[in-house]
Backbone bond lengths (Angstrom), bond angles and torsions (degrees), N, CA, C in turn:
res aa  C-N    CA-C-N  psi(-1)  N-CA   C-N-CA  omega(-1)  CA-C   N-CA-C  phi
1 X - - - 1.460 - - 1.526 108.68 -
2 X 1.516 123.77 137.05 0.920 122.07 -164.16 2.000 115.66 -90.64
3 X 0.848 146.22 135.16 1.622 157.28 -155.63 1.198 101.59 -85.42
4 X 1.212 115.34 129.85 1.470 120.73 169.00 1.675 91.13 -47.20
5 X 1.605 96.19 -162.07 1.672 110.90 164.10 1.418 122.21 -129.21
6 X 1.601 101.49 14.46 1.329 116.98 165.35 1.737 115.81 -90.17
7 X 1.493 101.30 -30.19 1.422 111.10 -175.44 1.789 115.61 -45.32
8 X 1.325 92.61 123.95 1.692 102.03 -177.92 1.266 112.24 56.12
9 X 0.880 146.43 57.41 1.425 173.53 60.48 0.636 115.96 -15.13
10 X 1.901 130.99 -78.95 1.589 109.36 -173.97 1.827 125.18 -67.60
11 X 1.426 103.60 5.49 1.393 98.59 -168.01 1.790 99.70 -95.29
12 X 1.600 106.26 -31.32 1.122 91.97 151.11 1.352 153.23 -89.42
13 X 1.420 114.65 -2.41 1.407 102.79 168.58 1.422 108.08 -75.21
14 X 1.568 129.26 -11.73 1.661 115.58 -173.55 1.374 90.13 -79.74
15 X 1.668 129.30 -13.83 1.199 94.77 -155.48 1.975 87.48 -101.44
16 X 1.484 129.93 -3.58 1.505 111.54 148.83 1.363 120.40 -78.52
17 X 1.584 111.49 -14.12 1.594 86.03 166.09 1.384 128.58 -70.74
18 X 1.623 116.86 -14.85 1.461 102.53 -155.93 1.595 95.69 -81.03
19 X 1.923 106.91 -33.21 1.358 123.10 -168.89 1.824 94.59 -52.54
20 X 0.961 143.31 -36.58 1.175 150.80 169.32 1.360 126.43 -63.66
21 X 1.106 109.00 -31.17 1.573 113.32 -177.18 1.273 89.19 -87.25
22 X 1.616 140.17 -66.40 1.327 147.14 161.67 1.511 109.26 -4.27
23 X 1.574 131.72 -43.12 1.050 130.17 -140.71 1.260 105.87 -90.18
24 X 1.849 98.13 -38.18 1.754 114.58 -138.39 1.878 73.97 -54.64
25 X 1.295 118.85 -65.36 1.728 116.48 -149.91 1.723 113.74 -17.59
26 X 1.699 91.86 -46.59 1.326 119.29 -163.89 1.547 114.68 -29.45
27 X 1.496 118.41 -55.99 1.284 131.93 -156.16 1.784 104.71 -79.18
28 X 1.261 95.41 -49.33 1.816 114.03 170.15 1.677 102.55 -44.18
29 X 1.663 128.76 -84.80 0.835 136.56 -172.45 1.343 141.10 -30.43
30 X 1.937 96.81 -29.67 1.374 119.79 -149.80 1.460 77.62 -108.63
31 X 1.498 120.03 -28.41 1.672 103.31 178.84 1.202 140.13 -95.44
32 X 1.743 94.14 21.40 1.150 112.67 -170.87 1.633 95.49 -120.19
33 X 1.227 124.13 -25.84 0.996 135.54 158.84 1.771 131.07 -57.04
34 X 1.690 95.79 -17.15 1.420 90.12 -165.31 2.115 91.42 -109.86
35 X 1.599 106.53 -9.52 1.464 124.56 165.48 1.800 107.79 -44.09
36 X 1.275 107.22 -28.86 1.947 122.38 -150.76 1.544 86.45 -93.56
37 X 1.381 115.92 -50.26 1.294 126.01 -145.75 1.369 115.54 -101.08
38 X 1.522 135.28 -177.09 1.126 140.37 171.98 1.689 115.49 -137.72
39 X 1.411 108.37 13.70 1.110 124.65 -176.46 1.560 116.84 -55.93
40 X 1.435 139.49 133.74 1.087 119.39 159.18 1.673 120.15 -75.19
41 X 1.271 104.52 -41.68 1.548 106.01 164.72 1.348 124.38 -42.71
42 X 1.354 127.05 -32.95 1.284 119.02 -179.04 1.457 116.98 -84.15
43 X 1.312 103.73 -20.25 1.259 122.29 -174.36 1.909 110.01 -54.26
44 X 1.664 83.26 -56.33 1.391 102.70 178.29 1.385 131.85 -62.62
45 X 1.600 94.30 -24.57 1.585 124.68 -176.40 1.672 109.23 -54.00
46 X 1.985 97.87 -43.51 1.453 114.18 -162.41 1.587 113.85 -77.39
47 X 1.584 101.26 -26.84 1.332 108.85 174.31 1.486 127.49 -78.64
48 X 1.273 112.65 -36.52 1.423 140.42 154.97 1.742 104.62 -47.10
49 X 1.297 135.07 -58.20 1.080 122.24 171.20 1.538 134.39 -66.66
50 X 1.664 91.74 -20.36 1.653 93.39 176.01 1.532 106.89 -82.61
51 X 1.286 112.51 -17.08 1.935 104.03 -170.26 1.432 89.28 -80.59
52 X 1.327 124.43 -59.24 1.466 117.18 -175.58 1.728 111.88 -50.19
53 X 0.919 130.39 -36.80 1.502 138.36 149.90 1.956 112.64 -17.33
54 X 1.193 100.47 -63.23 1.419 121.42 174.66 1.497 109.87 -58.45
55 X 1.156 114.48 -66.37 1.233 117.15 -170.01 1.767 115.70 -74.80
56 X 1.013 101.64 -5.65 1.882 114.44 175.57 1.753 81.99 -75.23
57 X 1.109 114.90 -74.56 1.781 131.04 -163.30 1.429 107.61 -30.67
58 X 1.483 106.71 -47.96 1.554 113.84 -155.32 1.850 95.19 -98.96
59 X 1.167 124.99 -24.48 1.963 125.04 158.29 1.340 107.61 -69.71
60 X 1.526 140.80 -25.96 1.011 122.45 175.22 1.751 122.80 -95.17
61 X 1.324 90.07 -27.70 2.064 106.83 153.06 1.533 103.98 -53.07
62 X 0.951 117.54 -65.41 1.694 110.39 -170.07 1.971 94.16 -70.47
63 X 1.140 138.89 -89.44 1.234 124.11 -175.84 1.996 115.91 -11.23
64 X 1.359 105.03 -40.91 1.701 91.84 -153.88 2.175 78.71 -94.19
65 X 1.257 126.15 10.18 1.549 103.69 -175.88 1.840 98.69 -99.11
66 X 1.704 99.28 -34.04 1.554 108.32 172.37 1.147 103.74 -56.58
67 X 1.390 143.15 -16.32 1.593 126.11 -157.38 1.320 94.74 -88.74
68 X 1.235 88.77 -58.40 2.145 107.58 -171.82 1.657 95.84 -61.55
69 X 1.201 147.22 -43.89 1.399 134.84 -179.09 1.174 122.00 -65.13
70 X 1.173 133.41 -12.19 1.702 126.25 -166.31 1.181 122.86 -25.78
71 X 1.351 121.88 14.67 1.449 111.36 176.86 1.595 91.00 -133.28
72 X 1.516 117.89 45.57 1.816 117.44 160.12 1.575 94.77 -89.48
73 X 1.352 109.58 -170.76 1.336 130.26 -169.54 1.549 105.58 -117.04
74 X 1.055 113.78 163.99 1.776 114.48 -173.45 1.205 103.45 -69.86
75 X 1.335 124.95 -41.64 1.573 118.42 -157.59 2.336 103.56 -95.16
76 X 1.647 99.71 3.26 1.286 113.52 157.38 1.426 108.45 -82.62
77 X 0.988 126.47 -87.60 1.764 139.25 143.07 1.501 121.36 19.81
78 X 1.361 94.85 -45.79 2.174 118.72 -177.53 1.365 94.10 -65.99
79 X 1.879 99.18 -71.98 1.606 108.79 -170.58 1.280 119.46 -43.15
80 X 1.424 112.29 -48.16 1.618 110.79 -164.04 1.879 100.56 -63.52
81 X 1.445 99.50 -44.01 1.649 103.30 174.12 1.318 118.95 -34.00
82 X 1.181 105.91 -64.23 2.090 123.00 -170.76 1.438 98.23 -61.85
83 X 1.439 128.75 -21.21 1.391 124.22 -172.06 1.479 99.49 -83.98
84 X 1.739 113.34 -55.10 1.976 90.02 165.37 1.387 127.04 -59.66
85 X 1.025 96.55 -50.53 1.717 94.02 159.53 1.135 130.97 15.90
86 X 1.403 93.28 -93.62 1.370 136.66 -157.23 1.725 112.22 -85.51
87 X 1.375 98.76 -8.46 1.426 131.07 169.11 1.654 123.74 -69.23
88 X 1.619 81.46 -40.14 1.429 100.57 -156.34 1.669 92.51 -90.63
89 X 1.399 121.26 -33.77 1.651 123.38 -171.69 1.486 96.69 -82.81
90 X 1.267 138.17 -13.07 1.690 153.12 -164.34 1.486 90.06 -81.05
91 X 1.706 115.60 -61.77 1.463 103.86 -159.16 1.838 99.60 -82.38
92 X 1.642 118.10 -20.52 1.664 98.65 179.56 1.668 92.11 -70.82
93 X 1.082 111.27 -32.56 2.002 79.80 -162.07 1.326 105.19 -87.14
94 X 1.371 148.16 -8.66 1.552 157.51 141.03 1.826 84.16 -41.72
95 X 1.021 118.42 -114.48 1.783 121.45 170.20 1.481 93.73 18.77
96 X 1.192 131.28 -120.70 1.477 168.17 -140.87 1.892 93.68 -63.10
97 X 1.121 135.35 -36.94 1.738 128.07 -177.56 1.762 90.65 -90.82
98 X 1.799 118.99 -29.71 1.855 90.60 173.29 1.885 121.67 -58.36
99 X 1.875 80.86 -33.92 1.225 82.88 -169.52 1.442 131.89 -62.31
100 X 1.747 102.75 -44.99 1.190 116.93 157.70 1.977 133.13 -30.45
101 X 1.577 95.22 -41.36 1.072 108.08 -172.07 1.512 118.96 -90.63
102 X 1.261 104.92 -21.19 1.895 117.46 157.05 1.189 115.28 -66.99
103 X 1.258 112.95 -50.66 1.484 107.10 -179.51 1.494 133.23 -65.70
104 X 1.691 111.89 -13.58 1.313 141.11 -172.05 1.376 94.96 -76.69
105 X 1.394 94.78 -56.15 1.428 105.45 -160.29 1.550 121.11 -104.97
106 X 1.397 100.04 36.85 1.894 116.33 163.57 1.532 97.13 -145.84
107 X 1.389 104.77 19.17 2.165 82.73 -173.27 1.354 100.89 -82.04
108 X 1.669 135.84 0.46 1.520 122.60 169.64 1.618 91.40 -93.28
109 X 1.576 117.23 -79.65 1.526 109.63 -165.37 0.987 121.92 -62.69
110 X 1.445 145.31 -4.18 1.364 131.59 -174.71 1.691 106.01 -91.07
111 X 1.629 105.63 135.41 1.289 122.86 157.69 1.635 125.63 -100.37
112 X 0.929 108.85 130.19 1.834 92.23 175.03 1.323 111.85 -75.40
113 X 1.259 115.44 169.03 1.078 120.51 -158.44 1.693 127.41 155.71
114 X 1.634 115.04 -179.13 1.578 92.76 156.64 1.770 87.36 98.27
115 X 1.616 105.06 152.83 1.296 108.28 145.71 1.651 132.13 -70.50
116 X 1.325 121.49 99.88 1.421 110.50 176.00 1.449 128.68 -81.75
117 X 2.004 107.47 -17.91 0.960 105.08 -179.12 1.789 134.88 -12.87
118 X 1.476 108.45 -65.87 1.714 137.68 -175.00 1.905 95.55 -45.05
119 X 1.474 104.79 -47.85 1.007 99.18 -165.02 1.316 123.18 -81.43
120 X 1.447 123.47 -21.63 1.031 142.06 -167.50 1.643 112.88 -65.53
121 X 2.181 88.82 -52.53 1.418 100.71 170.00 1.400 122.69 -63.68
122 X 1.208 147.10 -26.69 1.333 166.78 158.79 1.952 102.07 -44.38
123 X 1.181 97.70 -48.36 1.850 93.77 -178.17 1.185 95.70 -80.28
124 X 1.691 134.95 -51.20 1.535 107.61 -167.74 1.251 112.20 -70.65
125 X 1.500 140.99 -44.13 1.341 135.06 146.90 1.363 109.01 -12.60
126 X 1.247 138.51 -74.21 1.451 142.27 -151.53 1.734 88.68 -76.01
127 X 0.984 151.87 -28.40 1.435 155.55 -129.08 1.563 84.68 -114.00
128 X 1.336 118.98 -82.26 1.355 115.05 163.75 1.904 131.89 -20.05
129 X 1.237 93.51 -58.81 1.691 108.29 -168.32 1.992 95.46 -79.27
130 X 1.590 150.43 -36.02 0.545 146.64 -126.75 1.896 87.69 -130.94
131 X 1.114 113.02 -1.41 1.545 128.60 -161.76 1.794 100.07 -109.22
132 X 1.533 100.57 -26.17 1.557 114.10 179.81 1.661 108.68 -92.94
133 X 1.663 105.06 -32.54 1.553 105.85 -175.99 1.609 103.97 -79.63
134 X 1.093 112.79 -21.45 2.400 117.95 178.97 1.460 69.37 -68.66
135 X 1.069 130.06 -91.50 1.904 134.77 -139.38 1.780 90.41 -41.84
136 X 1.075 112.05 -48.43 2.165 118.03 -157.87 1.634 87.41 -56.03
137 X 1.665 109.09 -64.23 1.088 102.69 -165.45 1.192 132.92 -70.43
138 X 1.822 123.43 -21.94 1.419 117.60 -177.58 1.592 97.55 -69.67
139 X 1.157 126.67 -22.02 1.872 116.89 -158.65 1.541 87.20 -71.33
140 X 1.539 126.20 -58.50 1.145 144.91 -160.81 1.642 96.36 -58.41
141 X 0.993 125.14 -39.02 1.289 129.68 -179.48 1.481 112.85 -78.00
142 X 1.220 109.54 -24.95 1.391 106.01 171.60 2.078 130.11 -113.74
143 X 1.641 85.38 8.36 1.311 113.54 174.87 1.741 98.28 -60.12
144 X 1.948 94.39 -65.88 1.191 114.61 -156.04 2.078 107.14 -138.07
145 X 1.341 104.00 88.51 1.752 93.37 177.19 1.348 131.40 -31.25
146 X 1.209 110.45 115.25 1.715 105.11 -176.17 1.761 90.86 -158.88
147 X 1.537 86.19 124.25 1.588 109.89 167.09 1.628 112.02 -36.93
148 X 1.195 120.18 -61.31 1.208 132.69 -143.00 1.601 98.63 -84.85
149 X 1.649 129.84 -52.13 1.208 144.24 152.45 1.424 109.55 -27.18
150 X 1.597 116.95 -55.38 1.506 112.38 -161.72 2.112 81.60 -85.89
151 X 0.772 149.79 -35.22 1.357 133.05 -166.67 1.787 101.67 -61.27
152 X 1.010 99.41 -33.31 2.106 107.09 177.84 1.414 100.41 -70.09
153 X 1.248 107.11 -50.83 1.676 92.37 175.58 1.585 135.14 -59.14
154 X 1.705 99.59 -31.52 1.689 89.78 156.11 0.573 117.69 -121.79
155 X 1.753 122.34 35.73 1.651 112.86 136.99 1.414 107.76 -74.57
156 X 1.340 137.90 -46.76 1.353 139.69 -167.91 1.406 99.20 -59.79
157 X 1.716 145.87 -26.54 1.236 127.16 -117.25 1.324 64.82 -120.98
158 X 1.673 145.20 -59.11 1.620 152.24 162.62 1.936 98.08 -30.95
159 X 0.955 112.01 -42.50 1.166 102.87 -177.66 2.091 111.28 -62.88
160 X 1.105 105.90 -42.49 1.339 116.02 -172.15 1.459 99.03 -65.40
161 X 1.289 125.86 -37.70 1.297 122.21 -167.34 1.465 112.00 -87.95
162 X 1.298 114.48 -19.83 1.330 117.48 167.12 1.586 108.23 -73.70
163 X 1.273 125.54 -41.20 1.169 106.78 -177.70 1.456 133.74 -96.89
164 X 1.432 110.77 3.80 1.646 147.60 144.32 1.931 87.89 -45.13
165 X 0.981 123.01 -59.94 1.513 122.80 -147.58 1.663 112.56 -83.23
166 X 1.880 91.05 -30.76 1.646 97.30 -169.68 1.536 89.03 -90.33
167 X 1.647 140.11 -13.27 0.959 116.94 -176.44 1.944 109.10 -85.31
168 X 1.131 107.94 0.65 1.537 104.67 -161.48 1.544 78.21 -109.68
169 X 1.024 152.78 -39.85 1.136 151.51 153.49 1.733 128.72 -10.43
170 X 1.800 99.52 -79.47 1.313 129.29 164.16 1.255 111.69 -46.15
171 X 1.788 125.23 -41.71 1.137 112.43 -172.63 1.112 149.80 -61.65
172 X 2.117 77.23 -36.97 1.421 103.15 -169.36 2.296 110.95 -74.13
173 X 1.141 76.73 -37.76 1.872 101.89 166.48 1.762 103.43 -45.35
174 X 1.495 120.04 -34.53 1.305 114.22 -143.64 1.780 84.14 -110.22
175 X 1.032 121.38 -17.90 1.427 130.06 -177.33 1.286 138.04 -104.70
176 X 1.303 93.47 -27.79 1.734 115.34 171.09 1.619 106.48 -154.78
177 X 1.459 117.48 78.26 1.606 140.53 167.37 1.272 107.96 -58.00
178 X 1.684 123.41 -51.99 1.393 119.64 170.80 1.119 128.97 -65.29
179 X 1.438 124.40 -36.56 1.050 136.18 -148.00 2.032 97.38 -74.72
180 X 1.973 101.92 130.42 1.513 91.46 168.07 1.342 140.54 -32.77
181 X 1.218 102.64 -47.09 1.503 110.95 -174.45 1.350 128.32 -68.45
182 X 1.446 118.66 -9.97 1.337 127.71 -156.25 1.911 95.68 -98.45
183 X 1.444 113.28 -16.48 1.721 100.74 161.94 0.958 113.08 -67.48
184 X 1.696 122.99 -32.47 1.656 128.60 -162.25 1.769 95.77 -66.18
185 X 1.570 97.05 -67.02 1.706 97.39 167.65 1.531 140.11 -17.00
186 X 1.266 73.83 -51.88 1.753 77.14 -178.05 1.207 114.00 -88.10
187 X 1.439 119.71 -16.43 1.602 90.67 -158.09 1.825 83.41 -124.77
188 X 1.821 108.63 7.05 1.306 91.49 148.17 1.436 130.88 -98.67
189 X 1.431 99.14 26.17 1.380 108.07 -166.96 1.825 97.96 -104.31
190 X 1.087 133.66 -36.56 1.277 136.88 122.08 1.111 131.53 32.08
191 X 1.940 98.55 -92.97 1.205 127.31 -173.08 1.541 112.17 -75.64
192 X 1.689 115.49 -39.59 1.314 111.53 168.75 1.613 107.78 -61.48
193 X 1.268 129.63 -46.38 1.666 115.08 -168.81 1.399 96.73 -66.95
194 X 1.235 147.59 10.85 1.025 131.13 -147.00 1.726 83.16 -124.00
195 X 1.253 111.26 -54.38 1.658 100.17 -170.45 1.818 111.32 -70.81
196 X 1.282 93.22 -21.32 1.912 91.31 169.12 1.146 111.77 -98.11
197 X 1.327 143.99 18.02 1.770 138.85 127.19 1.589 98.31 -72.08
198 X 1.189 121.29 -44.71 1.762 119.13 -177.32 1.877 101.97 -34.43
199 X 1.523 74.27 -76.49 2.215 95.90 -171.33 1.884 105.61 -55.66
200 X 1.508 122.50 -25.53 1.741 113.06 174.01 1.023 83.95 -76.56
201 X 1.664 140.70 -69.76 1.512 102.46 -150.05 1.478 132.79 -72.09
202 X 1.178 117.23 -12.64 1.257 132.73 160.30 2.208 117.03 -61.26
203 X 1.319 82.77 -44.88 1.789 81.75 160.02 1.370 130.62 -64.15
204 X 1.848 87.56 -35.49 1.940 76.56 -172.30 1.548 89.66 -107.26
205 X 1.428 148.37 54.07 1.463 137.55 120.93 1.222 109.69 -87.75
206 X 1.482 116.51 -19.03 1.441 116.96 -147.86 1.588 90.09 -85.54
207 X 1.394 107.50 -42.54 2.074 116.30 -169.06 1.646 92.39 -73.69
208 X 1.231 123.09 -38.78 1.454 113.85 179.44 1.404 118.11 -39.78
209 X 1.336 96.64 -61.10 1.871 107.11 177.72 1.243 113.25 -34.69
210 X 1.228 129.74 -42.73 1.551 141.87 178.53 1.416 100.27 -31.21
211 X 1.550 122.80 149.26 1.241 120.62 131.13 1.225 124.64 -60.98
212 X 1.886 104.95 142.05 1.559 99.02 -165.18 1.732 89.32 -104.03
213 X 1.542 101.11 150.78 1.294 118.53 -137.44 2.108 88.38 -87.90
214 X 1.489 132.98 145.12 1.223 117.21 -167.87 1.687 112.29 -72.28
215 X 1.554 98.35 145.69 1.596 100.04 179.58 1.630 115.73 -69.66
216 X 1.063 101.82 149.96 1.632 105.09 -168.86 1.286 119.75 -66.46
217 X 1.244 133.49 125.46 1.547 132.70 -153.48 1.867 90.34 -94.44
């Protein structure tokens, strides 16, 4: 039987809106969080959440214009796709060169330090909630192939690993402040989230290029 062209569509754009509504806190929290602290990681954390911020906005803009259009053409349909896309690989590699570039540029003056508590709680929260949107999106991605769906999924899945990283990060800062090793920590904690936003956004332009495979009639 053949599918409207609304089918599963609307279930996913509620499910980028909520990922969006979820987010807005993100950027606020983390910058109030990084006010407490002296962390470079968190620092990076805040910027990293605001680009992904952007690129949530502009996948769920294109999702809710495909819903209402069903009568564009595939190779209309493609474009608007590659434009979240390409959105979505914009804010990991924006993400991953701030980070890079904080960490470059505090590895003499920066001390760790600071209250991290605020922030700490904010990544396992986000670690949790962003750990449920990878799971939403790979099923959804494998329900039904769609460029734009699978680009959320490894954005969410970069997301988990970033905050896997800022929480082992924060901790160590929050537990052992004196201790030598805990500058190396942090601000090699940094540099690692930084080269795996490098390698996602390079994955998800690289899978974009693909032909996207036809939706199931």
């Amino acid at each position: 039987m053949t599918q409207r062209p609304d089918d599963g569509l609307a279930g996913r754009e509620r499910t980028l809106l909520v990922a969006l509504l979820l987010s807005l806190w993100a950027p606020l929290a983390t910058g109030l969080a990084v006010l407490l602290s002296r962390s470079t990681t968190q620092v990076a954390d805040f910027v990293r959440r605001s680009a992904e911020l952007v690129a949530l906005a502009i996948s769920w803009a294109v999702y809710r214009h495909l819903r209402r259009r069903g009568d564009l053409d595939a190779a209309r349909r493609a474009a608007l796709e590659r434009i979240a896309t390409r959105g979505v690989a914009a804010a990991l590699a924006v993400s991953g060169a701030v980070m890079l570039l904080l960490a470059a540029g505090r590895l003499r003056s920066f001390e760790p330090g600071g209250d991290v508590r605020l922030g700490l709680a904010i990544a396992v929260l986000g670690l949790a909630t962003n750990g449920w949107f990878w799971r939403r999106f790979a099923t959804l991605a494998r329900e039904r192939p769609d460029a734009l769906i699978d680009a959320q999924r490894r954005l969410y899945r970069a997301k988990v690993a970033v905050d896997a990283c800022v929480i082992a990060a924060l901790a160590t800062v929050l537990w052992a402040p004196g201790h030598p090793a805990t500058r190396w920590v942090d601000l090699g904690g940094s540099v690692a989230v930084a080269l795996y936003l490098g390698w996602s956004a390079w994955r998800t332009v690289a899978v974009g290029r693909r032909p996207t495979r036809a939706e199931p009639a």
